[in-house]
Jmol script that loads the backbone (N, CA, C; Angstrom):
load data "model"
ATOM      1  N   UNK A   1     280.808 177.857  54.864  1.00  0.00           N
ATOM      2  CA  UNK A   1     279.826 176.813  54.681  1.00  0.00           C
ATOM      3  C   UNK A   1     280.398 175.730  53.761  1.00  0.00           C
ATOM      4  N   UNK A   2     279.931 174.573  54.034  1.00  0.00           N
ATOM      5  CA  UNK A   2     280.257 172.977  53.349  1.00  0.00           C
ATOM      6  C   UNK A   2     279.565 173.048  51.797  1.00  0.00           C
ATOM      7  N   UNK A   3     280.001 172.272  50.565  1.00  0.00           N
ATOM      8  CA  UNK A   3     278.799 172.329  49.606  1.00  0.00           C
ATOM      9  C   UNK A   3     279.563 170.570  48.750  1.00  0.00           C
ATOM     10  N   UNK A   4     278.494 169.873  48.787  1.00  0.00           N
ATOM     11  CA  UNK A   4     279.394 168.904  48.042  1.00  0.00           C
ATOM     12  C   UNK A   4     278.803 169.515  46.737  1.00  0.00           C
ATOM     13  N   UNK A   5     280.270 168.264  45.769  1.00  0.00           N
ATOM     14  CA  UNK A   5     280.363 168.421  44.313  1.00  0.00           C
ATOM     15  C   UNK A   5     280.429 167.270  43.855  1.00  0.00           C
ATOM     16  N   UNK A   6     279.317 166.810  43.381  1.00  0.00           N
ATOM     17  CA  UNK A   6     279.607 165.442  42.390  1.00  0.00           C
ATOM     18  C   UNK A   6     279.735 165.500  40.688  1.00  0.00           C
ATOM     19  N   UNK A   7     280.866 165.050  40.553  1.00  0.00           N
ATOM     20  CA  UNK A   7     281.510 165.061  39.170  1.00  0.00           C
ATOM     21  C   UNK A   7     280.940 163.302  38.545  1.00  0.00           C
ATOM     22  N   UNK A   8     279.971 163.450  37.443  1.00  0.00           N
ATOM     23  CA  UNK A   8     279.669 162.206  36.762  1.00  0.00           C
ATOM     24  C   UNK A   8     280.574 161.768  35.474  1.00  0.00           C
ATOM     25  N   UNK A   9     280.810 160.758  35.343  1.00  0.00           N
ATOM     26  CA  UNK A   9     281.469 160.301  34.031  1.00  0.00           C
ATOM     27  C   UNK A   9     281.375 159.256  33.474  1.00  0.00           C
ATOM     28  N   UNK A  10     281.567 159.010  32.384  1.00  0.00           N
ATOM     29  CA  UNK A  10     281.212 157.607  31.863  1.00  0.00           C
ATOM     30  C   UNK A  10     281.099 156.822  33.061  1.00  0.00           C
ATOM     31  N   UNK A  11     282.689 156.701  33.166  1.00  0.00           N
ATOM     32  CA  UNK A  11     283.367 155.207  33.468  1.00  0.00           C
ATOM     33  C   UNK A  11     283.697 155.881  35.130  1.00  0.00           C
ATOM     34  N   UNK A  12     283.061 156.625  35.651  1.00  0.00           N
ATOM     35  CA  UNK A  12     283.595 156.818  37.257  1.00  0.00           C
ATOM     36  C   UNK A  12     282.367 157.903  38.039  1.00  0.00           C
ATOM     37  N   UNK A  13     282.433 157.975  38.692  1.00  0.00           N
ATOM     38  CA  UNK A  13     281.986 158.982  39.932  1.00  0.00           C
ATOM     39  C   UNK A  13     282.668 159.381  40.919  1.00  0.00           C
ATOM     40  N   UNK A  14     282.246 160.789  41.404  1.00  0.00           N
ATOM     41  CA  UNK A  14     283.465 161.209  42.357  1.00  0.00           C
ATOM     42  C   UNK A  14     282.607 162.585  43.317  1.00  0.00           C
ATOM     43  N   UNK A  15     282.407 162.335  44.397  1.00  0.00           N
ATOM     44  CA  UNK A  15     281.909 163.199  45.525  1.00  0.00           C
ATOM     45  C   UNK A  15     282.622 163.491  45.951  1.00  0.00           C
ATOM     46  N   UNK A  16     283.192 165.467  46.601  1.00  0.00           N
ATOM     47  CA  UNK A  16     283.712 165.762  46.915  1.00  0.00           C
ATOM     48  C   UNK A  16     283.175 166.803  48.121  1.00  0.00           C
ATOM     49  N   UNK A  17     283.464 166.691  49.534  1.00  0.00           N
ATOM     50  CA  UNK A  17     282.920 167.847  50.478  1.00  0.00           C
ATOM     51  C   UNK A  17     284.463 169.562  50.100  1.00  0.00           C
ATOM     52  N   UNK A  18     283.530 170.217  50.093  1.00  0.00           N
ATOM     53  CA  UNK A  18     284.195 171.826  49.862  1.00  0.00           C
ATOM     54  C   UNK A  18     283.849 172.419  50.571  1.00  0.00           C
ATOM     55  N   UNK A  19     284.732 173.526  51.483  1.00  0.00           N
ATOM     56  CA  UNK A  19     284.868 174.040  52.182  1.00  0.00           C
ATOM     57  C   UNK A  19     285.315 175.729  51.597  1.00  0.00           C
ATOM     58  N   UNK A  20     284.419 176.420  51.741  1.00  0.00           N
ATOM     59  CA  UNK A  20     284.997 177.886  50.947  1.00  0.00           C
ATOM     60  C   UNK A  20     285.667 177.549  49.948  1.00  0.00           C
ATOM     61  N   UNK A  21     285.449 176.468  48.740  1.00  0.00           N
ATOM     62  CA  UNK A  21     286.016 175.668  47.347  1.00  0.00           C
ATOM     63  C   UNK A  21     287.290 175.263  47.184  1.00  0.00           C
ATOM     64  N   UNK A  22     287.599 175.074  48.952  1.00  0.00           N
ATOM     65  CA  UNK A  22     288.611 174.173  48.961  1.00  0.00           C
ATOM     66  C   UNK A  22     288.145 172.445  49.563  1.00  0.00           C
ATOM     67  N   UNK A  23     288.362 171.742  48.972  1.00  0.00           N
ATOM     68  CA  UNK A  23     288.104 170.733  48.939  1.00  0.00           C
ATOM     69  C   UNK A  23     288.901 169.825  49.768  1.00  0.00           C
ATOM     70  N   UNK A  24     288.424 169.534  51.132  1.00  0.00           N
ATOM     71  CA  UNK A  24     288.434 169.187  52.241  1.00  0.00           C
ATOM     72  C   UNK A  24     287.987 167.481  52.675  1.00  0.00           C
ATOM     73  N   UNK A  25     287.292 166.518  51.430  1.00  0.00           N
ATOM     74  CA  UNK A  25     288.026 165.500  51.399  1.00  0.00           C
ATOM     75  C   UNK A  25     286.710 164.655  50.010  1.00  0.00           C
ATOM     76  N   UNK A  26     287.033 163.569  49.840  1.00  0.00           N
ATOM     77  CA  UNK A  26     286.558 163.006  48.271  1.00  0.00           C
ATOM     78  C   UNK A  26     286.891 161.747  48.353  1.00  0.00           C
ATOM     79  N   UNK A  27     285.379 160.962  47.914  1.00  0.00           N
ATOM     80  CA  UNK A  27     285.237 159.692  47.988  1.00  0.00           C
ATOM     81  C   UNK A  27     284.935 159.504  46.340  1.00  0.00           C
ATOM     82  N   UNK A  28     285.291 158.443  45.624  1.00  0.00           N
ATOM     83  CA  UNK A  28     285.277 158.138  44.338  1.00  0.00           C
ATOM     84  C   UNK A  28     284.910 156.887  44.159  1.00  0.00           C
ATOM     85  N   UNK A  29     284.236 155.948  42.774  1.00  0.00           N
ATOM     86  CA  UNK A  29     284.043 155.125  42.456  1.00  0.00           C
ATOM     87  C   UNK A  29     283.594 155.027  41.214  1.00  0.00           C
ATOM     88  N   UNK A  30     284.043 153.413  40.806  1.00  0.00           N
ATOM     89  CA  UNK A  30     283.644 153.104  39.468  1.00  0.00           C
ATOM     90  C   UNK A  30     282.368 152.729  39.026  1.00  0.00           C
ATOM     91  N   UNK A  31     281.884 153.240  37.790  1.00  0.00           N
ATOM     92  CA  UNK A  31     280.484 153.382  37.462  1.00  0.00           C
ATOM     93  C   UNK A  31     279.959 152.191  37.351  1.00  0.00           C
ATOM     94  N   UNK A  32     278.598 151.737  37.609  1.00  0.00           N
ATOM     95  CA  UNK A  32     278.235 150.706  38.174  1.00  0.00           C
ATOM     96  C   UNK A  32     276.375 150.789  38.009  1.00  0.00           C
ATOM     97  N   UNK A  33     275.978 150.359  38.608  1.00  0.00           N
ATOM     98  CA  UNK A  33     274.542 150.030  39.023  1.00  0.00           C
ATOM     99  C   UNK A  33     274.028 150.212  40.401  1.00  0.00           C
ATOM    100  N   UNK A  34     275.008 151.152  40.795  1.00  0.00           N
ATOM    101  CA  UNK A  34     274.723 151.226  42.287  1.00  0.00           C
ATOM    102  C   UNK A  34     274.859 152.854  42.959  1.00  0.00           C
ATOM    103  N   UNK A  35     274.685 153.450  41.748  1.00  0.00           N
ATOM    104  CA  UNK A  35     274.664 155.589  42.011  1.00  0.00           C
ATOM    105  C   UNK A  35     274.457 155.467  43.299  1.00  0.00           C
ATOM    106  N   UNK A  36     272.944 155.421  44.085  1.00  0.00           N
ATOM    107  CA  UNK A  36     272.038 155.895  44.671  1.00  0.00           C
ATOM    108  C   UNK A  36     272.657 155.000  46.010  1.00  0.00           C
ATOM    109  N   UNK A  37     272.912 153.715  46.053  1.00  0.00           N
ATOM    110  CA  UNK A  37     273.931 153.274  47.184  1.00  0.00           C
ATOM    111  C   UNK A  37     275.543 154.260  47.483  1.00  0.00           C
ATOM    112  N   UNK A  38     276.338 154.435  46.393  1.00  0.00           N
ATOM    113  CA  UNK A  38     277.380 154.676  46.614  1.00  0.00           C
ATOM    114  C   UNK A  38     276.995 156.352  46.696  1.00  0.00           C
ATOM    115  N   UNK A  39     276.566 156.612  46.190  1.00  0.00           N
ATOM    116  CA  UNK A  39     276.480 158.289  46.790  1.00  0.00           C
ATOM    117  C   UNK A  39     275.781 158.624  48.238  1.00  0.00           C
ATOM    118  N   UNK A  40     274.995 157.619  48.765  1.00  0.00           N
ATOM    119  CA  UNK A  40     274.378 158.143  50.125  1.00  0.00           C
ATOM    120  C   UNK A  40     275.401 157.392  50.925  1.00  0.00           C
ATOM    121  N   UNK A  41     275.913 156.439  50.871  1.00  0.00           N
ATOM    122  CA  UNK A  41     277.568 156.411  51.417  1.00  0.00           C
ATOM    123  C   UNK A  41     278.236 157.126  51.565  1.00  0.00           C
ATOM    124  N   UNK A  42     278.846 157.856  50.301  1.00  0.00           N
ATOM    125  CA  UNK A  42     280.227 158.702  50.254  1.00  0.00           C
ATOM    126  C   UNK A  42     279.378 160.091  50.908  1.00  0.00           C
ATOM    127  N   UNK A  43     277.933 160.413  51.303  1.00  0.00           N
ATOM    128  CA  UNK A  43     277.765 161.615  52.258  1.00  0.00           C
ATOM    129  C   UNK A  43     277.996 161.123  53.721  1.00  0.00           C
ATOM    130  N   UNK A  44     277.320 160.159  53.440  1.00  0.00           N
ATOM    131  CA  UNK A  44     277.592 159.478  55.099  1.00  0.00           C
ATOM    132  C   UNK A  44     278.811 159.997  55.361  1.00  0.00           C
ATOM    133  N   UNK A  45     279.989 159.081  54.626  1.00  0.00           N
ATOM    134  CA  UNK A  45     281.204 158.792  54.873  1.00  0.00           C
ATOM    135  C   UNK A  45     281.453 160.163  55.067  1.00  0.00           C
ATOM    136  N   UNK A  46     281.761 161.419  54.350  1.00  0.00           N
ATOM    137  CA  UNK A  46     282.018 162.631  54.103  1.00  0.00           C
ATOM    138  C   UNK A  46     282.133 163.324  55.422  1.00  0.00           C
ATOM    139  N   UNK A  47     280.529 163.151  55.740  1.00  0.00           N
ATOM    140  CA  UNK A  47     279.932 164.273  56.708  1.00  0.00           C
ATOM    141  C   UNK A  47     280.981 163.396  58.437  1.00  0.00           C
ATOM    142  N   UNK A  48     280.975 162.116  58.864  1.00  0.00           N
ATOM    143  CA  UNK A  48     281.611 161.347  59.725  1.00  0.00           C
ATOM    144  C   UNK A  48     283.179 161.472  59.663  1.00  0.00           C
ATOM    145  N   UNK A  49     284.015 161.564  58.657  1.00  0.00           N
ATOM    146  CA  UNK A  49     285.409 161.466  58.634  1.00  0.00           C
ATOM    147  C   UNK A  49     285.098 163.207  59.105  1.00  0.00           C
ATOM    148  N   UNK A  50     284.698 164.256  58.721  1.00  0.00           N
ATOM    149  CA  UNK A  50     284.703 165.528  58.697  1.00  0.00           C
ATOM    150  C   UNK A  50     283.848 166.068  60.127  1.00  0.00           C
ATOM    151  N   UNK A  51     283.161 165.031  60.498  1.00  0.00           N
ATOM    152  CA  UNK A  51     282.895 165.615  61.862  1.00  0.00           C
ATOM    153  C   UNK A  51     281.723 166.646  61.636  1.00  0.00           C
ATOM    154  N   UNK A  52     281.203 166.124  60.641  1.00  0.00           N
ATOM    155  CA  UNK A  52     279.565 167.237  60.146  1.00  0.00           C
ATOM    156  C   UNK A  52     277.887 166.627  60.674  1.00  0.00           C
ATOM    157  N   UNK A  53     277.306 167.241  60.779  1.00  0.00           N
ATOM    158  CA  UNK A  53     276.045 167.283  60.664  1.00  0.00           C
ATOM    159  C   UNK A  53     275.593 167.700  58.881  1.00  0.00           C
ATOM    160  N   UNK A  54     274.479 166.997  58.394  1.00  0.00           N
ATOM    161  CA  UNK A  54     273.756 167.671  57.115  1.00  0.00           C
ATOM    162  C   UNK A  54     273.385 168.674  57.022  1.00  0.00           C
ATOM    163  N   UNK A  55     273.191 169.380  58.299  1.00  0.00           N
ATOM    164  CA  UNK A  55     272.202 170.736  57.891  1.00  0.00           C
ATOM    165  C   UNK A  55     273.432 171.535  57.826  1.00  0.00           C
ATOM    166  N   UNK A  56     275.326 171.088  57.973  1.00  0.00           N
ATOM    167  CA  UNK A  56     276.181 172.091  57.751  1.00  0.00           C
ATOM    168  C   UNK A  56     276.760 172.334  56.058  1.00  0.00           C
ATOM    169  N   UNK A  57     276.465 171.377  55.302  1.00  0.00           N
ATOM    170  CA  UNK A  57     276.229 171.220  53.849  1.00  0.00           C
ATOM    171  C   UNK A  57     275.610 171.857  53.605  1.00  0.00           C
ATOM    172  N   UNK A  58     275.587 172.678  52.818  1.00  0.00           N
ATOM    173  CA  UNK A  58     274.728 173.796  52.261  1.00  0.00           C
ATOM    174  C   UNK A  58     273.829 173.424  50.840  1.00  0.00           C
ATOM    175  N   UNK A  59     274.531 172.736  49.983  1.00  0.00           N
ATOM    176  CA  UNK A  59     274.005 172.319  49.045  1.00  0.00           C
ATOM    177  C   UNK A  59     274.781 171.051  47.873  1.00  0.00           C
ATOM    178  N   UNK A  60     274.635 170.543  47.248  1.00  0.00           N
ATOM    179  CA  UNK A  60     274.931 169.388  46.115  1.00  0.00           C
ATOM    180  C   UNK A  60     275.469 169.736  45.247  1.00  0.00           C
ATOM    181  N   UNK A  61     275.867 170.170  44.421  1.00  0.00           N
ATOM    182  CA  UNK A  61     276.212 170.325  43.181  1.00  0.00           C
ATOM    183  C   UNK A  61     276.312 169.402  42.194  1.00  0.00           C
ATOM    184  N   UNK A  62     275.788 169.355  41.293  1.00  0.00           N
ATOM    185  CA  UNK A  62     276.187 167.816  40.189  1.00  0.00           C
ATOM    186  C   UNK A  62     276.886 168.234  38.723  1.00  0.00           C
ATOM    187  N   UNK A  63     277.848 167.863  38.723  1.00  0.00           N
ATOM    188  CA  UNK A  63     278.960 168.395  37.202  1.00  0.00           C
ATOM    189  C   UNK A  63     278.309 167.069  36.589  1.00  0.00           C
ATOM    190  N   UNK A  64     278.351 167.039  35.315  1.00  0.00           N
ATOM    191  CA  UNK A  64     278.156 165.561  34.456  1.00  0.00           C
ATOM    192  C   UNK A  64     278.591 166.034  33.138  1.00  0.00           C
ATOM    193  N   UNK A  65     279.147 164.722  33.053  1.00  0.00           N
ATOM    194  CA  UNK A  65     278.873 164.418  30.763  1.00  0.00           C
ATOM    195  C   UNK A  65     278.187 163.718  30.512  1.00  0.00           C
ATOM    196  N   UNK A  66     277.182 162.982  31.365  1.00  0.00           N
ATOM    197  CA  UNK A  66     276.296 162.264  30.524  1.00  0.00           C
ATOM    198  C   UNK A  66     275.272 162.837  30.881  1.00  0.00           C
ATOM    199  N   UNK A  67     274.618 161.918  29.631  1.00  0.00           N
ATOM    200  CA  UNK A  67     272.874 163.141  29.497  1.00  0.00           C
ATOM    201  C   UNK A  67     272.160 162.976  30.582  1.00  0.00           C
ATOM    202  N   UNK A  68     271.033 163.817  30.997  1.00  0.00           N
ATOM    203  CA  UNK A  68     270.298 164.101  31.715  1.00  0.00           C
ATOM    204  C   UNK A  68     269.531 162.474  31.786  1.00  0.00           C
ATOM    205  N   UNK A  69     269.347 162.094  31.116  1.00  0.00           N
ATOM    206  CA  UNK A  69     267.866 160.943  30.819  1.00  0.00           C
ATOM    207  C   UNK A  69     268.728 159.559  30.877  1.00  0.00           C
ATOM    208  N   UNK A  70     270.440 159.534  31.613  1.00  0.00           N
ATOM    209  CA  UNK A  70     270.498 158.301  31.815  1.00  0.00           C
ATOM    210  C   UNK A  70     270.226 158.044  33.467  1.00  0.00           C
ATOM    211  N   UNK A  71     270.317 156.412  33.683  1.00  0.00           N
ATOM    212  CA  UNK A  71     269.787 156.212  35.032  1.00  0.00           C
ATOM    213  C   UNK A  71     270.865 157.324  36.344  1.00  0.00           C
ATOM    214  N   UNK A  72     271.606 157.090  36.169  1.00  0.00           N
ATOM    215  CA  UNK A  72     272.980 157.545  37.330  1.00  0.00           C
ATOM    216  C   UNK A  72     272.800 158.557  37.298  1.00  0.00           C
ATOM    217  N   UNK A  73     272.027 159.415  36.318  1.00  0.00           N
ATOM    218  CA  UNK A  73     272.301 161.090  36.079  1.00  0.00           C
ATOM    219  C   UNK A  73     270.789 161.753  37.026  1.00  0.00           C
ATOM    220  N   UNK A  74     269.560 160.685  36.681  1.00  0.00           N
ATOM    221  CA  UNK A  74     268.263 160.587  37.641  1.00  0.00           C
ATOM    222  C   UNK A  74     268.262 160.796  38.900  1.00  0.00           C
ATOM    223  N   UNK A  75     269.208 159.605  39.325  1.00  0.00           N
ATOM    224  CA  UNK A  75     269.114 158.795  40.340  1.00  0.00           C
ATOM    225  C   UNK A  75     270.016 160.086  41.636  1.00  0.00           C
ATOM    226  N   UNK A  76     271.460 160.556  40.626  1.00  0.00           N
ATOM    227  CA  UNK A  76     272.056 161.746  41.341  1.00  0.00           C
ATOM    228  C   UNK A  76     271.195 163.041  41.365  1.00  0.00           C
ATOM    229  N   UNK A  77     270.201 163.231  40.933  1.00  0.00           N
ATOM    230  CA  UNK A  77     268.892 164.619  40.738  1.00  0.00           C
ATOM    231  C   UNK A  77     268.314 164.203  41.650  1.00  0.00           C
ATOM    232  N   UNK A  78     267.777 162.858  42.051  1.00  0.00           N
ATOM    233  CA  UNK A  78     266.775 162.540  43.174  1.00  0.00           C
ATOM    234  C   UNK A  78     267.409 162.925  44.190  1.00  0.00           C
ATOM    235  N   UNK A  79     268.466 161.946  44.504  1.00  0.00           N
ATOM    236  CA  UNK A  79     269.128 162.426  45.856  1.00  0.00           C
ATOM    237  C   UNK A  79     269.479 163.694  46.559  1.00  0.00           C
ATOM    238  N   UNK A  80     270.191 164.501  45.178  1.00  0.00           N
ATOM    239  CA  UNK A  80     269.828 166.096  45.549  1.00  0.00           C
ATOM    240  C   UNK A  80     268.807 166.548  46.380  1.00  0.00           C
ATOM    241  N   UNK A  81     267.744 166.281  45.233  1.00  0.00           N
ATOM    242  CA  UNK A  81     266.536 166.862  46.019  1.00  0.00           C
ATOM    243  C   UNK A  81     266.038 166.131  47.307  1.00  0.00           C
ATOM    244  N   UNK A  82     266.341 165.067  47.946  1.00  0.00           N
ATOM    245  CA  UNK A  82     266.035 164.497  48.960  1.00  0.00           C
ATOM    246  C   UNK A  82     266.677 165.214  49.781  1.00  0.00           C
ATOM    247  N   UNK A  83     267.770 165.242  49.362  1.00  0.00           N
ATOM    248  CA  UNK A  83     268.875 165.838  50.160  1.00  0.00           C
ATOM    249  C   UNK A  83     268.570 166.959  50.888  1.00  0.00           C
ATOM    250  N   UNK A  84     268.374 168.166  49.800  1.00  0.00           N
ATOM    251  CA  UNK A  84     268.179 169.469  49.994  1.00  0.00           C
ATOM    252  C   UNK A  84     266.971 170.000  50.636  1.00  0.00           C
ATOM    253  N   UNK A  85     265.870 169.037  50.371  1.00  0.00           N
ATOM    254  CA  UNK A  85     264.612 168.821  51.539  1.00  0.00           C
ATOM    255  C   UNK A  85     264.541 168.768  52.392  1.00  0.00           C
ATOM    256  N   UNK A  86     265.429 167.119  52.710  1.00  0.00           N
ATOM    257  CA  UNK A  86     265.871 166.964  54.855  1.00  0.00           C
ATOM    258  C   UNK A  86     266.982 167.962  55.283  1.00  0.00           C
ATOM    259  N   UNK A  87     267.805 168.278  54.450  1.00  0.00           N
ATOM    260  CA  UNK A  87     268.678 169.782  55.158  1.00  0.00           C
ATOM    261  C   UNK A  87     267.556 170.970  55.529  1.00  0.00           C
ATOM    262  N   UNK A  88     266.815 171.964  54.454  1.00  0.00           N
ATOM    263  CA  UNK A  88     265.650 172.621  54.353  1.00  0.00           C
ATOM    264  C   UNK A  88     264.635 172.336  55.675  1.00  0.00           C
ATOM    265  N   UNK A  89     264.918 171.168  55.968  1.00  0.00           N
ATOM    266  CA  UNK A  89     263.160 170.929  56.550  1.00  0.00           C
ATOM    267  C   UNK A  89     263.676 171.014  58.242  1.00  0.00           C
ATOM    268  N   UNK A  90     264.716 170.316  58.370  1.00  0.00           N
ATOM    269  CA  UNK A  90     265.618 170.189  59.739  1.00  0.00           C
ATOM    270  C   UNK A  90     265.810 172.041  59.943  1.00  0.00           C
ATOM    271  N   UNK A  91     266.383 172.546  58.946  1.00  0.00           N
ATOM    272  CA  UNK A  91     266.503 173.813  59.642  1.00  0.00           C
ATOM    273  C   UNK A  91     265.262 174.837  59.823  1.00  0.00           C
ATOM    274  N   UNK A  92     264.299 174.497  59.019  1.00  0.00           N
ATOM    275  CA  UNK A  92     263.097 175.467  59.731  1.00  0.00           C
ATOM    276  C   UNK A  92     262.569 174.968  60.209  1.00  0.00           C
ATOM    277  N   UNK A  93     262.839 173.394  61.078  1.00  0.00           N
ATOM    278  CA  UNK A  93     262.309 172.986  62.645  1.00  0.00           C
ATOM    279  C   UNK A  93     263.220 173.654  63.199  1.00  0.00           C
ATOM    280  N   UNK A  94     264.470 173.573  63.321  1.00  0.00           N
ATOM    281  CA  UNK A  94     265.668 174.288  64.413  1.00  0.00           C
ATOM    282  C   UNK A  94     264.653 175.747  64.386  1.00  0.00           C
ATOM    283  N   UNK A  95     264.878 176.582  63.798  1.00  0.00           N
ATOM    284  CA  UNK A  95     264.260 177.802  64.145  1.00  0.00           C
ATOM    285  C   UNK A  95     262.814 178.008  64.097  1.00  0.00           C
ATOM    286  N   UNK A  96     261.771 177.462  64.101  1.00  0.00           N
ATOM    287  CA  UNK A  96     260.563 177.611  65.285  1.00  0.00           C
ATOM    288  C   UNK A  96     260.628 177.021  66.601  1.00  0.00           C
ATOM    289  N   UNK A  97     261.830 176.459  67.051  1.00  0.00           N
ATOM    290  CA  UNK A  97     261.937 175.934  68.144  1.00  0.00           C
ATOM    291  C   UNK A  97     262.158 177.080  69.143  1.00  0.00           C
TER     292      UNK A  97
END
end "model"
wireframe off; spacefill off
backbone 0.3
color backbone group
């Protein structure tokens, strides 16, 4: 199974798709005002160069050094959970089908 890993940092960001925790490919960028754009990109991007569907991602992971209560650190918790919802929700439509 797939699991991304996003690593937060001051001065950068970095999404990575993993494969049994080998890490199978990674989109990066400089920190900005734009988390919540550049991270639903770099899944896009991820899941398309890799030839995935979302529901084959299993789950998010978020590494950080900055605190919980700044915007980028929010904004990467929301998406998670958006995330992990439309994966969740797609697969228990697939199986009552």
């Amino acid at each position: 199974m797939y699991t991304f890993h996003l690593k937060i940092e001051k001065e950068k960001s970095e999404l990575s798709l993993l494969r049994d925790d080998v890490i199978v490919g990674k989109r990066g960028w400089e920190e900005g005002r734009d988390m919540g754009r550049r991270l639903f990109e770099s899944i896009a991007g991820l899941l398309s160069d890799n030839k995935l569907q979302a529901d084959e991602v299993s789950n998010l992971i978020i590494d950080s050094e900055i605190p919980e209560n700044y915007t980028s650190m929010r904004i990467a918790e929301t998406v998670k959970k958006v995330y992990t919802f439309s994966v969740t929700s797609k697969a228990g439509k697939q199986a009552q089908k």
